[in-house]
Jmol script that loads the backbone (N, CA, C; Angstrom):
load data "model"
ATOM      1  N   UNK A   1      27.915  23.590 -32.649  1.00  0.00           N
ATOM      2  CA  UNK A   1      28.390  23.145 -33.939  1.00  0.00           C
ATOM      3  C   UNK A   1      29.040  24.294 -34.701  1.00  0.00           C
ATOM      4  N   UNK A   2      28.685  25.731 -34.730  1.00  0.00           N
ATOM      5  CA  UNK A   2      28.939  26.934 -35.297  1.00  0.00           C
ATOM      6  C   UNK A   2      30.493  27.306 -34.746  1.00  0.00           C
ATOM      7  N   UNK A   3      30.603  27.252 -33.330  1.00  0.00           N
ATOM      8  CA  UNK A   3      31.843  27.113 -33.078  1.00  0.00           C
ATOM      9  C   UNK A   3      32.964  26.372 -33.399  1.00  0.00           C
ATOM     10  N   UNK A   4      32.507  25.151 -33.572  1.00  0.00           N
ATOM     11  CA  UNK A   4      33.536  23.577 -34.199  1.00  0.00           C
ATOM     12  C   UNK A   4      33.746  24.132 -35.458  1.00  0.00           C
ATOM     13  N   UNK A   5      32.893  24.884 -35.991  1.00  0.00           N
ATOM     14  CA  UNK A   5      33.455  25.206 -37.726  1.00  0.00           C
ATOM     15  C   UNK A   5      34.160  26.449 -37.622  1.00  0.00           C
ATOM     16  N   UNK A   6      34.016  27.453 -36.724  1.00  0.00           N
ATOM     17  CA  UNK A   6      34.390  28.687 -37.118  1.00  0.00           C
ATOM     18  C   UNK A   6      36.071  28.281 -36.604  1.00  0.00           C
ATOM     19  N   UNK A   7      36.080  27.327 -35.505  1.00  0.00           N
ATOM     20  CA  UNK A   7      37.542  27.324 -34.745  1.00  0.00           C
ATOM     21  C   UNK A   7      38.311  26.165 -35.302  1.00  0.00           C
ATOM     22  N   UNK A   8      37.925  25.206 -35.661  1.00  0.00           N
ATOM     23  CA  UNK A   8      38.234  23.985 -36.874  1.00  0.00           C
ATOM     24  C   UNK A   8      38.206  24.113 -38.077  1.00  0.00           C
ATOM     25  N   UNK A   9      37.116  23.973 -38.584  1.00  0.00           N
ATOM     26  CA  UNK A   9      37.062  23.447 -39.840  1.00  0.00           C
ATOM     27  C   UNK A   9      37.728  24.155 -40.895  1.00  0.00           C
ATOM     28  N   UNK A  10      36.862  25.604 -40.540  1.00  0.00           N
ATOM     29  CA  UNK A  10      37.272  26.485 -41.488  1.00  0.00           C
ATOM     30  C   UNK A  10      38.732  27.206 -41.504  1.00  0.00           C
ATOM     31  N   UNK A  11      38.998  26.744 -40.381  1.00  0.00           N
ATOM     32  CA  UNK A  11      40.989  26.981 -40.440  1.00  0.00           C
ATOM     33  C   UNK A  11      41.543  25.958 -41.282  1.00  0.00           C
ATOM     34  N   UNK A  12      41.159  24.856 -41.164  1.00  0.00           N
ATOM     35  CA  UNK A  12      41.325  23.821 -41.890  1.00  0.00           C
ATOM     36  C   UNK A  12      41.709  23.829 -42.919  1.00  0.00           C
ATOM     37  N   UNK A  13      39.976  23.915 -43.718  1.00  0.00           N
ATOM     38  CA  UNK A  13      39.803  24.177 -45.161  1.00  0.00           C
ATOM     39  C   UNK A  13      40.954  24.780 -45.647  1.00  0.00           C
ATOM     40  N   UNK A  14      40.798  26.122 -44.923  1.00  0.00           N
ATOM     41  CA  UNK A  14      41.813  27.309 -45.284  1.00  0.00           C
ATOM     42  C   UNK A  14      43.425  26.671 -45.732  1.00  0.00           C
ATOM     43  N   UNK A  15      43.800  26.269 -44.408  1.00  0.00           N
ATOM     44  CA  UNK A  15      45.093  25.643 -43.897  1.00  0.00           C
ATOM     45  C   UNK A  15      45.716  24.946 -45.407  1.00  0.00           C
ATOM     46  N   UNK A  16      44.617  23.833 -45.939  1.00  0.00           N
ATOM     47  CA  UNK A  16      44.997  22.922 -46.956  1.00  0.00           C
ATOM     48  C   UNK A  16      44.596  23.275 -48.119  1.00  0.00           C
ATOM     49  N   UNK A  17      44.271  24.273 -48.581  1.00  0.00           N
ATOM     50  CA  UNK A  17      43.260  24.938 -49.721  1.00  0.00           C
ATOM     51  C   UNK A  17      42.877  24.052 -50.335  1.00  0.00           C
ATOM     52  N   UNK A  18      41.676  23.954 -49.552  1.00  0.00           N
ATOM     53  CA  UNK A  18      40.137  23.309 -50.092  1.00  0.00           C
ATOM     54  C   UNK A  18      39.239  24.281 -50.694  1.00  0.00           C
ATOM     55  N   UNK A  19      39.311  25.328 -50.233  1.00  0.00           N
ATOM     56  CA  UNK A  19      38.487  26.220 -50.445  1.00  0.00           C
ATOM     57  C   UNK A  19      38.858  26.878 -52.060  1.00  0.00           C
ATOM     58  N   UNK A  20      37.741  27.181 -53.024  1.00  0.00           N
ATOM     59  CA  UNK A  20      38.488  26.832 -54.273  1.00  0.00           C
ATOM     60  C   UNK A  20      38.089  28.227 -54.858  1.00  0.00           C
ATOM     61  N   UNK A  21      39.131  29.340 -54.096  1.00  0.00           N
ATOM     62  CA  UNK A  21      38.525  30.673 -54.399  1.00  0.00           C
ATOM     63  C   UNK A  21      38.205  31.127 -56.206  1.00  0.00           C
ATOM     64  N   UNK A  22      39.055  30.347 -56.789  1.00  0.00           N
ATOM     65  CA  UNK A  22      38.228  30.429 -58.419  1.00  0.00           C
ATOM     66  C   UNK A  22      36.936  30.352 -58.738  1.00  0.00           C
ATOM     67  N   UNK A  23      36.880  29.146 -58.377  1.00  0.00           N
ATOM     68  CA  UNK A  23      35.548  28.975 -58.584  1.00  0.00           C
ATOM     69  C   UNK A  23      34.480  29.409 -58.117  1.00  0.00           C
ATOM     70  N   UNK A  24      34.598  30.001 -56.652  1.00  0.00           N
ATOM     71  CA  UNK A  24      33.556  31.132 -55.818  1.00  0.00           C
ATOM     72  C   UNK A  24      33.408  32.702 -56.877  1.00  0.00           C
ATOM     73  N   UNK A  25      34.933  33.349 -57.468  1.00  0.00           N
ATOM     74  CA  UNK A  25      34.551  34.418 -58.046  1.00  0.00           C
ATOM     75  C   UNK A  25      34.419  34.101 -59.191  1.00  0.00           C
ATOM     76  N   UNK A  26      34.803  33.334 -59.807  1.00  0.00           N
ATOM     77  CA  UNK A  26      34.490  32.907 -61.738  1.00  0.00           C
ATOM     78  C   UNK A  26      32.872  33.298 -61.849  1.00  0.00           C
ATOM     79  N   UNK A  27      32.703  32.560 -60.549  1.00  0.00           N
ATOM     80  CA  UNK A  27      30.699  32.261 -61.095  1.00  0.00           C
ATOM     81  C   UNK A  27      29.961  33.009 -60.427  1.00  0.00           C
ATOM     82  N   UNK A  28      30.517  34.422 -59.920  1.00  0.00           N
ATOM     83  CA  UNK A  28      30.171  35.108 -58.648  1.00  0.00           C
ATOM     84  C   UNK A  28      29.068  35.200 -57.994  1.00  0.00           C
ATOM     85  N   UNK A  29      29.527  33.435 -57.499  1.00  0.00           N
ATOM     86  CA  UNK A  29      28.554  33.134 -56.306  1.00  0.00           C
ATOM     87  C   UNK A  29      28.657  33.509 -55.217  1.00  0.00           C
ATOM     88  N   UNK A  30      28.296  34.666 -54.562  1.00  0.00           N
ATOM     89  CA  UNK A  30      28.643  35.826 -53.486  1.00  0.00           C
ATOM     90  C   UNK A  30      27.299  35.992 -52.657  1.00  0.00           C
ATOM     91  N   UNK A  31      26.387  35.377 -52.601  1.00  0.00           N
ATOM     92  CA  UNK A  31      24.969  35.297 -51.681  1.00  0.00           C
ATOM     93  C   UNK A  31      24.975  33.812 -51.230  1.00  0.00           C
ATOM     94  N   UNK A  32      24.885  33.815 -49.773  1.00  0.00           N
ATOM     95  CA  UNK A  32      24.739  32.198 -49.066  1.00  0.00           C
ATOM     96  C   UNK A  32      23.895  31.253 -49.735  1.00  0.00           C
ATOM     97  N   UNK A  33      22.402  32.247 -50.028  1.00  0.00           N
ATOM     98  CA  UNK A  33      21.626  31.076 -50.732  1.00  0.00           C
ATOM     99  C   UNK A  33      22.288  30.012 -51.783  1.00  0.00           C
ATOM    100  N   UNK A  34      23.117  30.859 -52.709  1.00  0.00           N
ATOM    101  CA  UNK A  34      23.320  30.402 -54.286  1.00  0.00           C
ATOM    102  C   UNK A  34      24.920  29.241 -53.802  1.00  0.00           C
ATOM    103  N   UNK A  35      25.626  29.715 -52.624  1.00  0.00           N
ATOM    104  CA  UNK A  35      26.647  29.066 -52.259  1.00  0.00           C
ATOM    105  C   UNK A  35      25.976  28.011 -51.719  1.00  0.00           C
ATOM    106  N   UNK A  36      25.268  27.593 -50.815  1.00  0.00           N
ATOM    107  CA  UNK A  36      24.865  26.633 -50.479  1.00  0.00           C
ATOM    108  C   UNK A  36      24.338  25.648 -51.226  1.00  0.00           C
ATOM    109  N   UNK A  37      24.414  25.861 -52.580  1.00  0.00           N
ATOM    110  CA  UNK A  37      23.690  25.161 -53.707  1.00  0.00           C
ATOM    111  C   UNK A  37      24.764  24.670 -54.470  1.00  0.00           C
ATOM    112  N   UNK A  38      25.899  25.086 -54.522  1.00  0.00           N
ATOM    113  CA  UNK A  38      27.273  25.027 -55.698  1.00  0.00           C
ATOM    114  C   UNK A  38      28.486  24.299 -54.301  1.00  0.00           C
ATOM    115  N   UNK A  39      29.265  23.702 -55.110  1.00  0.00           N
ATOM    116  CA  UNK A  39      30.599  23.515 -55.159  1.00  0.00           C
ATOM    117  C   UNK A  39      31.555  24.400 -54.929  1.00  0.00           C
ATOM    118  N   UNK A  40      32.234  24.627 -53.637  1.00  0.00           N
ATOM    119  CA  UNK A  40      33.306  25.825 -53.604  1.00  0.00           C
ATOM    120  C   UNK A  40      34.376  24.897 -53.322  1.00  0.00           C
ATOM    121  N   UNK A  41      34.547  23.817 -53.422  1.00  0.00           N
ATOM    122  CA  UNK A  41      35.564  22.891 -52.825  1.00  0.00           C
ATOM    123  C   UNK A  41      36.647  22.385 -53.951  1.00  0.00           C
ATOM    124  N   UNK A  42      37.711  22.558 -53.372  1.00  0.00           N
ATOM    125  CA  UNK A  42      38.676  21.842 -54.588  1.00  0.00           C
ATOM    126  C   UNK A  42      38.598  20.368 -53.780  1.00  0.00           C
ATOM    127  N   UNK A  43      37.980  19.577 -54.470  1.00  0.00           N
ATOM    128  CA  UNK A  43      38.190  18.053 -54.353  1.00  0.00           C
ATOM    129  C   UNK A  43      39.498  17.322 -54.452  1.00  0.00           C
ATOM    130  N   UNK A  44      39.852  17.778 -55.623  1.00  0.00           N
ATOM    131  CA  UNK A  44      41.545  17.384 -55.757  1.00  0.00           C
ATOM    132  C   UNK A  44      42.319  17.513 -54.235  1.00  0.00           C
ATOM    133  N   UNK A  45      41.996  18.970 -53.932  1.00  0.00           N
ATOM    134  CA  UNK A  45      42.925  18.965 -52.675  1.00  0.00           C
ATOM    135  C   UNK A  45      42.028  18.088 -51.472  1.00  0.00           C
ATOM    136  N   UNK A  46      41.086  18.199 -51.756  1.00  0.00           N
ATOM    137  CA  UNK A  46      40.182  17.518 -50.339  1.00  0.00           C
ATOM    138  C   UNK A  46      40.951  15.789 -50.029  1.00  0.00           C
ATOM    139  N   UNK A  47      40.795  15.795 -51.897  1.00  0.00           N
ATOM    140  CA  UNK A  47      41.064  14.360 -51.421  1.00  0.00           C
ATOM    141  C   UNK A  47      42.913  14.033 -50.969  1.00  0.00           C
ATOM    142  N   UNK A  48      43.868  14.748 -51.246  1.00  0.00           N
ATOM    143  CA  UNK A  48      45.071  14.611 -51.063  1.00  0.00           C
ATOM    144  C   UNK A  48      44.968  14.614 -49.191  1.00  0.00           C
ATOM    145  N   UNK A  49      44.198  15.171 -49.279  1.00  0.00           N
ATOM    146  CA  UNK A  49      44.058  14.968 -47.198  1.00  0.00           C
ATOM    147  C   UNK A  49      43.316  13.743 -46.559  1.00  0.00           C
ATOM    148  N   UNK A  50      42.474  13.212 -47.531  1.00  0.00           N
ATOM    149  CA  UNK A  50      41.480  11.708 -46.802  1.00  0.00           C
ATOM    150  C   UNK A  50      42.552  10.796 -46.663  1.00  0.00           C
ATOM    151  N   UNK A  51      42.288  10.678 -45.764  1.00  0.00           N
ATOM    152  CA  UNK A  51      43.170   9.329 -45.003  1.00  0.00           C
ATOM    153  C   UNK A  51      44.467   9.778 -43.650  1.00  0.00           C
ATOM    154  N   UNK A  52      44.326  10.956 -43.630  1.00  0.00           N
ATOM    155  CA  UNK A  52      45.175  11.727 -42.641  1.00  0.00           C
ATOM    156  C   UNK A  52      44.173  11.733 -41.846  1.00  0.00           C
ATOM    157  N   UNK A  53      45.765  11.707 -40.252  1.00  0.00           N
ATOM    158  CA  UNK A  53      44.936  12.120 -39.053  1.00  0.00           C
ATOM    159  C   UNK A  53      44.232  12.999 -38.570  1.00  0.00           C
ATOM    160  N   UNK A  54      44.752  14.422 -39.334  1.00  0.00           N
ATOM    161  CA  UNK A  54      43.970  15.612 -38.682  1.00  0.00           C
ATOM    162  C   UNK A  54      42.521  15.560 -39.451  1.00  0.00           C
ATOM    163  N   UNK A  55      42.493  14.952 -40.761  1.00  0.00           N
ATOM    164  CA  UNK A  55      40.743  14.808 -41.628  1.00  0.00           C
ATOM    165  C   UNK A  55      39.954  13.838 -40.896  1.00  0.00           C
ATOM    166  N   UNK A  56      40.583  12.880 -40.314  1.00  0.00           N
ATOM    167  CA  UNK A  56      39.813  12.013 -39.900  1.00  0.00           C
ATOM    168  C   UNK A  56      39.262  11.907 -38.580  1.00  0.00           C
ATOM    169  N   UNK A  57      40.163  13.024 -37.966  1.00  0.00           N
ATOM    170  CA  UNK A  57      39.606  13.289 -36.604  1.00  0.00           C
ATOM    171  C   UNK A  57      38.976  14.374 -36.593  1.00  0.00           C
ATOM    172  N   UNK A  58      38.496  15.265 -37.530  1.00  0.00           N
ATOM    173  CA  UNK A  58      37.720  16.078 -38.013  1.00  0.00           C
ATOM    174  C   UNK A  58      36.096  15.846 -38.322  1.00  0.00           C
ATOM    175  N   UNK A  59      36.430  14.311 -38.767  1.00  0.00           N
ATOM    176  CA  UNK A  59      35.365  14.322 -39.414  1.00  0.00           C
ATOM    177  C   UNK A  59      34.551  13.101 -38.328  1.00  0.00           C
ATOM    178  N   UNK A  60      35.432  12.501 -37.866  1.00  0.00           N
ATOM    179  CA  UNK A  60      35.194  11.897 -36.221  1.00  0.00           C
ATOM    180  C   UNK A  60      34.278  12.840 -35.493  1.00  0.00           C
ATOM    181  N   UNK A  61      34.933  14.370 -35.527  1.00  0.00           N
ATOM    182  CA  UNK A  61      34.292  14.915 -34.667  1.00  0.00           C
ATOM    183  C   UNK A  61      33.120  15.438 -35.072  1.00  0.00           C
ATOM    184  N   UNK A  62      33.171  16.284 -36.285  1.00  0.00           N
ATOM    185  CA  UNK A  62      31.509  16.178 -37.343  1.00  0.00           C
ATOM    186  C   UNK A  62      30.440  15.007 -37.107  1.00  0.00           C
ATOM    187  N   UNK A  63      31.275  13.712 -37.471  1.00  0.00           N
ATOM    188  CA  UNK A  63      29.814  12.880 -37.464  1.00  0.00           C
ATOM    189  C   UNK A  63      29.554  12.954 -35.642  1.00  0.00           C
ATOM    190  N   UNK A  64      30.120  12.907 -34.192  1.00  0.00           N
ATOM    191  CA  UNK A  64      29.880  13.006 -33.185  1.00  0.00           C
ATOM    192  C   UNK A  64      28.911  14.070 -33.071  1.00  0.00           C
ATOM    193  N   UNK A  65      28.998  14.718 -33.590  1.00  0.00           N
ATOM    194  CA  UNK A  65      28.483  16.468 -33.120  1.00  0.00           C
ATOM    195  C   UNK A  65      27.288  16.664 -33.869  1.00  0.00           C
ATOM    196  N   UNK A  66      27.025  15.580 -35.325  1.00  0.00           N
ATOM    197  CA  UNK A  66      25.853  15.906 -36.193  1.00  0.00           C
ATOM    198  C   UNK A  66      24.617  14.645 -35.715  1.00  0.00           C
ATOM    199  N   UNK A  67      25.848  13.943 -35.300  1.00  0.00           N
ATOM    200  CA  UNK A  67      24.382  12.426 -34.473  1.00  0.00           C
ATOM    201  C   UNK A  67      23.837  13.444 -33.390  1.00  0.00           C
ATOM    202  N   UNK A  68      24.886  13.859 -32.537  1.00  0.00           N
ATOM    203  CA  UNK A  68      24.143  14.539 -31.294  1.00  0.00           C
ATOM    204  C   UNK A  68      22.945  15.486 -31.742  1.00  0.00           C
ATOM    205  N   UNK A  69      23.262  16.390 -32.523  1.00  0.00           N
ATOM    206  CA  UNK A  69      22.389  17.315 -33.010  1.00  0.00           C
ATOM    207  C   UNK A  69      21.294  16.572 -33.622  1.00  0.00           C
ATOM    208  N   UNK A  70      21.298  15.755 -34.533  1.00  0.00           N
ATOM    209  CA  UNK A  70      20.003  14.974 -35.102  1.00  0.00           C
ATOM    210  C   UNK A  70      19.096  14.312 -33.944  1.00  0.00           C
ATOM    211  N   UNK A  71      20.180  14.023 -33.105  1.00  0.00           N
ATOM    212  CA  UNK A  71      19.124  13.235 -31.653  1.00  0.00           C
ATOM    213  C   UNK A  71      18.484  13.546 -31.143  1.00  0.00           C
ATOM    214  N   UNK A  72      19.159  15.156 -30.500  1.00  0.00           N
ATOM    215  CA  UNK A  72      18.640  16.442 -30.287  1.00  0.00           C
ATOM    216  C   UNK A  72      17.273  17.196 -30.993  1.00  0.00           C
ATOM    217  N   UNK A  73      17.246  17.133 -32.445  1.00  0.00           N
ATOM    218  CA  UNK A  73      16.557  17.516 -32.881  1.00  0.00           C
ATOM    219  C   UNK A  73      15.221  16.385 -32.985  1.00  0.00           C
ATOM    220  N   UNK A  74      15.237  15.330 -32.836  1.00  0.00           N
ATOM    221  CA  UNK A  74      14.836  14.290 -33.126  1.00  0.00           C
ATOM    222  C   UNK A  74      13.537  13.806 -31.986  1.00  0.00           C
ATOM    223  N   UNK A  75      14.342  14.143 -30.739  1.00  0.00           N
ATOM    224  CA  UNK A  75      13.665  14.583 -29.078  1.00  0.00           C
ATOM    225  C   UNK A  75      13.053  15.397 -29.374  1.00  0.00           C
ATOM    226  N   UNK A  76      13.211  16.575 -29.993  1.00  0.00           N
ATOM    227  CA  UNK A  76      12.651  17.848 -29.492  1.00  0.00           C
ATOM    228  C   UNK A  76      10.886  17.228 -30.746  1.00  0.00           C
ATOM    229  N   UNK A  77      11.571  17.270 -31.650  1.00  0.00           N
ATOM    230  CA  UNK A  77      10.155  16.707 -32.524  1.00  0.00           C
ATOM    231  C   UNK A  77       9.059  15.815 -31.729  1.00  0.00           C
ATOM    232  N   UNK A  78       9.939  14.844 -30.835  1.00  0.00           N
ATOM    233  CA  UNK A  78       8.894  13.906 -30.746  1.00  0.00           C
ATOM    234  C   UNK A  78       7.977  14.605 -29.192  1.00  0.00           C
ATOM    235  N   UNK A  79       9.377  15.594 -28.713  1.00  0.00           N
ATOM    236  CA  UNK A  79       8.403  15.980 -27.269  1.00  0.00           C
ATOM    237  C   UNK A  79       7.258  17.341 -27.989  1.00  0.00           C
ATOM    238  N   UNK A  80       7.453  17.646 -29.238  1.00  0.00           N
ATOM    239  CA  UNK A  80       6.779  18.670 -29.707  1.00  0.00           C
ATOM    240  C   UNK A  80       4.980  17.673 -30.240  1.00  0.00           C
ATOM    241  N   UNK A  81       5.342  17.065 -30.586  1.00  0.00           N
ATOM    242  CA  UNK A  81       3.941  16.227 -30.983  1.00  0.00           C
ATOM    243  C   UNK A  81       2.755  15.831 -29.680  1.00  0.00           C
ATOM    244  N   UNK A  82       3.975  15.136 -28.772  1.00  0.00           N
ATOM    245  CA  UNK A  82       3.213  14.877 -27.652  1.00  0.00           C
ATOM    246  C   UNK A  82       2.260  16.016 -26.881  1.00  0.00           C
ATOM    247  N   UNK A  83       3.268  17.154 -26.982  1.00  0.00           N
ATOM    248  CA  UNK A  83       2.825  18.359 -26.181  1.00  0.00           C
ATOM    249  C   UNK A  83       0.938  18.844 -27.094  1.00  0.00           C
ATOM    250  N   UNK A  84       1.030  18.545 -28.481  1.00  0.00           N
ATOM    251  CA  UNK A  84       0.196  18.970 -29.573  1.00  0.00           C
ATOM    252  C   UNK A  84      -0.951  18.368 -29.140  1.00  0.00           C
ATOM    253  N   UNK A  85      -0.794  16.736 -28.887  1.00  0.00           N
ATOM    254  CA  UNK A  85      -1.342  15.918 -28.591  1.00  0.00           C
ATOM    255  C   UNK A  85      -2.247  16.176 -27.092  1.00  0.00           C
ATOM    256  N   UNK A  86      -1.043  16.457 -26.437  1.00  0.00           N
ATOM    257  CA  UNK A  86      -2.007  16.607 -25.236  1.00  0.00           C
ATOM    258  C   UNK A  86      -3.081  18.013 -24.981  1.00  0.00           C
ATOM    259  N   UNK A  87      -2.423  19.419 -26.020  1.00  0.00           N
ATOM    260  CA  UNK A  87      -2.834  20.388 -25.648  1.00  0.00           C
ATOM    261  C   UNK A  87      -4.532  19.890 -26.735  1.00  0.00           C
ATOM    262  N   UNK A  88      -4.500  19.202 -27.715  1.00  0.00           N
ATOM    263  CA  UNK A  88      -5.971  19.061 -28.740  1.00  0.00           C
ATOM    264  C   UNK A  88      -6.689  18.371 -27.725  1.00  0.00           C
ATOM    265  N   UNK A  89      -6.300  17.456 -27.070  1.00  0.00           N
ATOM    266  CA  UNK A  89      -6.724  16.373 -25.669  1.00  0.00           C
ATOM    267  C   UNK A  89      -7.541  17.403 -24.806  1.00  0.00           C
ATOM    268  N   UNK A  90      -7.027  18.427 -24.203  1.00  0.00           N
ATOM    269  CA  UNK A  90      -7.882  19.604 -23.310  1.00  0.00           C
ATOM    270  C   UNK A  90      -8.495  20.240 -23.884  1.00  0.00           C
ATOM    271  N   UNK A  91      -8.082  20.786 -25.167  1.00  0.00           N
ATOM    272  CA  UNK A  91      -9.471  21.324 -26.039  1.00  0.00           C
ATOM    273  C   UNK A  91     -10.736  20.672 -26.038  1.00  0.00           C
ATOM    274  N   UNK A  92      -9.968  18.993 -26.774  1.00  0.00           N
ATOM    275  CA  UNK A  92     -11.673  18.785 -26.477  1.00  0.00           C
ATOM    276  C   UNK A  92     -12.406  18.573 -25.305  1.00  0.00           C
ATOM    277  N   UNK A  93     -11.733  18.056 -24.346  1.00  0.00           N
ATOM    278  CA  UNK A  93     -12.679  17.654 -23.023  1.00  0.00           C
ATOM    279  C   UNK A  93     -12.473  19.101 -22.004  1.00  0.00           C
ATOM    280  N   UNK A  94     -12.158  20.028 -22.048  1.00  0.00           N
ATOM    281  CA  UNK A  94     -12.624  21.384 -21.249  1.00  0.00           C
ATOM    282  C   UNK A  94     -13.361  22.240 -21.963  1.00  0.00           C
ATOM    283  N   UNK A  95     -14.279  22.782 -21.105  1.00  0.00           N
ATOM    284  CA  UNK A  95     -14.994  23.374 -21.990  1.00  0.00           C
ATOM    285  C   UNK A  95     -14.897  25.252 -22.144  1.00  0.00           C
ATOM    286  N   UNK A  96     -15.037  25.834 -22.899  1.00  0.00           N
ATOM    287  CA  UNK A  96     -14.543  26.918 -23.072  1.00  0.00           C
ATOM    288  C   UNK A  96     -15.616  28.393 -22.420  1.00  0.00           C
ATOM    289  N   UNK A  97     -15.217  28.793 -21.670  1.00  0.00           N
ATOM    290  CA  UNK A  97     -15.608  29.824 -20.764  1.00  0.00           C
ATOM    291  C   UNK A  97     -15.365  31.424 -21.165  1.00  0.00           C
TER     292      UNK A  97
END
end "model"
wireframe off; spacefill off
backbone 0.3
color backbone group
């Protein structure tokens, strides 16, 4: 997924200025934490691109790549419980030496 953004998206963004460098230094939000919390997006421009082919096959490919990953993550949870399950299962019935 880190790759799809570094080689897509974020050329993208760039490409159509979405990216709304005012508003990143106005409020100098310059630490990931505080960015991940705020708005760096010019919407105006975001939206002059919805409904184009290259956004929509973008975002085609986002939701493909974020189901996979949720599914992914989703498996791994449920094979993580089972494993919990079975390892409390031998605790109790072996006995400890």
């Amino acid at each position: 997924m880190s790759e799809f953004k570094e080689e897509h998206l974020k050329p993208y963004l760039a490409k159509h200025g979405i990216n709304d460098t005012k508003e990143l230094f106005n409020n100098h939000q310059l630490s990931y934490y505080e960015l991940r919390e705020e708005s760096v997006f010019s919407y105006s421009k975001f939206k002059e691109q919805y409904g184009t082919v290259e956004l929509d096959q973008m975002l085609f490919d986002l939701g493909i790549r974020t189901s996979w990953a949720k599914t992914a993550l989703e498996d791994l949870l449920k094979t993580n419980k089972n494993l919990q399950l079975d390892l409390t299962n031998v605790l109790r019935t072996e006995p400890f030496n």
